[in-house]
C-alpha positions in Angstrom: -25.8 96.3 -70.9 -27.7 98.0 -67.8 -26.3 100.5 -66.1 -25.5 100.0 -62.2 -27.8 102.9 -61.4 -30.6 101.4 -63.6 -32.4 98.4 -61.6 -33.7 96.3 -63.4 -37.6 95.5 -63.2 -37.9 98.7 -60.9 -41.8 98.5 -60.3 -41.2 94.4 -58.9 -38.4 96.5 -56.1 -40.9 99.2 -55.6 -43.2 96.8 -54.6 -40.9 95.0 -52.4 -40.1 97.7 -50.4 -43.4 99.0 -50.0 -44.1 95.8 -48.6 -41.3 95.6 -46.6 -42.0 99.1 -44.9 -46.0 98.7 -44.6 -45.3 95.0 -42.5 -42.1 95.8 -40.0 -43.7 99.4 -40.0 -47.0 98.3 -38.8 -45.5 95.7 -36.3 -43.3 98.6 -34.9 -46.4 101.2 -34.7 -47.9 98.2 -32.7 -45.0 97.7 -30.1 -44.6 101.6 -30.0 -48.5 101.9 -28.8 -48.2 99.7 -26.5 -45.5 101.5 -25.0 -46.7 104.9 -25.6 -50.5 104.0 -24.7 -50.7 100.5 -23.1 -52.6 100.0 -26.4 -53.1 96.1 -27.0 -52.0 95.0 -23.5 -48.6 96.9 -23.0 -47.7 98.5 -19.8 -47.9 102.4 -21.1 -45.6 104.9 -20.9 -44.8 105.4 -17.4 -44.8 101.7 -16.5 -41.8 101.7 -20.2 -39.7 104.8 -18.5 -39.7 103.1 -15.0 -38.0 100.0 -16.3 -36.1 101.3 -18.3 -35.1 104.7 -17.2 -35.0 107.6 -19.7 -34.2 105.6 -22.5 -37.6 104.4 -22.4 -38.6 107.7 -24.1 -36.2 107.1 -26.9 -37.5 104.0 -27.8 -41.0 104.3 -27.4 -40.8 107.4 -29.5 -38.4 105.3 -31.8 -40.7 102.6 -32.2 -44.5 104.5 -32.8 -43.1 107.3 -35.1 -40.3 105.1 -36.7 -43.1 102.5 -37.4 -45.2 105.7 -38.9 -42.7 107.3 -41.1 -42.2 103.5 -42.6 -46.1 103.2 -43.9 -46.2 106.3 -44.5 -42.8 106.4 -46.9 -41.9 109.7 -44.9 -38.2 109.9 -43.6 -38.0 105.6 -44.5 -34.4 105.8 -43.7 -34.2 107.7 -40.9 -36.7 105.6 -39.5 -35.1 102.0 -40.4 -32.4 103.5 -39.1 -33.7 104.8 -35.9 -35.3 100.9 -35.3 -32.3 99.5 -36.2 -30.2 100.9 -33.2 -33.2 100.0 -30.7 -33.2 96.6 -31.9 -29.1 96.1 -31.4 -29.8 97.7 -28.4 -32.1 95.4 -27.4 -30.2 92.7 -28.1 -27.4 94.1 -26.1 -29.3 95.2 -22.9 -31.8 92.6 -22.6 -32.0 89.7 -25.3 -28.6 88.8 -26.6 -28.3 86.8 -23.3 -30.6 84.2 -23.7 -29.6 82.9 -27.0 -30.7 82.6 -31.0 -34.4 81.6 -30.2 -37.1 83.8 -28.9 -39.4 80.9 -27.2 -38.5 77.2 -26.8 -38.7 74.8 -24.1 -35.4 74.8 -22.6 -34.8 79.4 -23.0 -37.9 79.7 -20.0 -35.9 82.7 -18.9 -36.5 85.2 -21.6 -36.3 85.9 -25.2 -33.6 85.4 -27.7 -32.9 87.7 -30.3 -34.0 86.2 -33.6 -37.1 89.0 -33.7 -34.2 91.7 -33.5 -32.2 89.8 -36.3 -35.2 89.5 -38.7 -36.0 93.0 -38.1 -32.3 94.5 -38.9 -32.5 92.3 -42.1 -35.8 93.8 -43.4 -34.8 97.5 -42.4 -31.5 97.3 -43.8 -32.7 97.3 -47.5 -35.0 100.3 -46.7 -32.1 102.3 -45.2 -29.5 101.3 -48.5 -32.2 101.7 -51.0 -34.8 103.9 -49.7 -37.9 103.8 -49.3 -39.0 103.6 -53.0 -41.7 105.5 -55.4 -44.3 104.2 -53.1 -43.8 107.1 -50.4 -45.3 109.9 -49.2 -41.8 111.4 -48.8 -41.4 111.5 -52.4 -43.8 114.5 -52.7 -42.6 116.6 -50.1 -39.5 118.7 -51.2 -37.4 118.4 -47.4 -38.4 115.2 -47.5 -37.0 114.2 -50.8 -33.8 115.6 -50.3 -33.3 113.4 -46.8 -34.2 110.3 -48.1 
């Protein structure tokens, strides 16, 4: 019998992670630059705080280095977690409004929140399991002990 602390095919959950972390981190980099540097179309920093007031600065910030420490394997938890609360935040400011589905024919007015919903679900094993052996936070000492 295994014990609880022993997972079973370890390297397949390793894996899984690291795939987890390297997609929903690189799509969060993405939405991050374009708020931080109106990379790939976005409207840039200042365009991101006049919207949305100083919050804007929280979650740009949130988004490009959350979205970095999640490739990279470096505070993986912190990060998830960090995305996490922008995402329900999201939802609650802006998206929760117009329903389940982000684009259909009859939701013209905006976005749902199934985006924010798939994203919660793929950070939420990273911040339970951590980030696995695949991280670059696994060889840094401070790091190690945080995630």
């Amino acid at each position: 019998m295994e014990s609880e602390t022993n997972i079973h095919g370890r390297s397949a959950f390793d894996a899984a992670i690291l795939i987890a972390r390297v997609i929903v981190g690189s799509i969060f980099i993405t939405h991050g630059a374009q708020k931080l540097f109106g990379a790939f179309g976005g409207p840039g920093l200042s365009a991101v705080v006049q919207m949305m007031g100083p919050l804007g600065y929280l979650v740009t910030v949130g988004e490009f280095f959350g979205g970095l420490g999640l490739v990279g394997g470096f505070l993986s938890r912190f990060s998830a977690a960090s995305i996490i609360i922008i995402m329900l935040g999201a939802v609650a400011t802006v998206h929760g409004k117009f329903g389940f589905f982000m684009n259909w024919a009859g939701n013209q007015a905006g976005e749902g929140f199934e985006y924010h919903l798939l994203a919660i679900a793929t950070l939420l094993p990273i911040v339970i399991a951590g980030p696995g052996r695949f991280a670059v936070g696994r060889l840094l000492k401070l790091a190690a002990v945080l995630e």
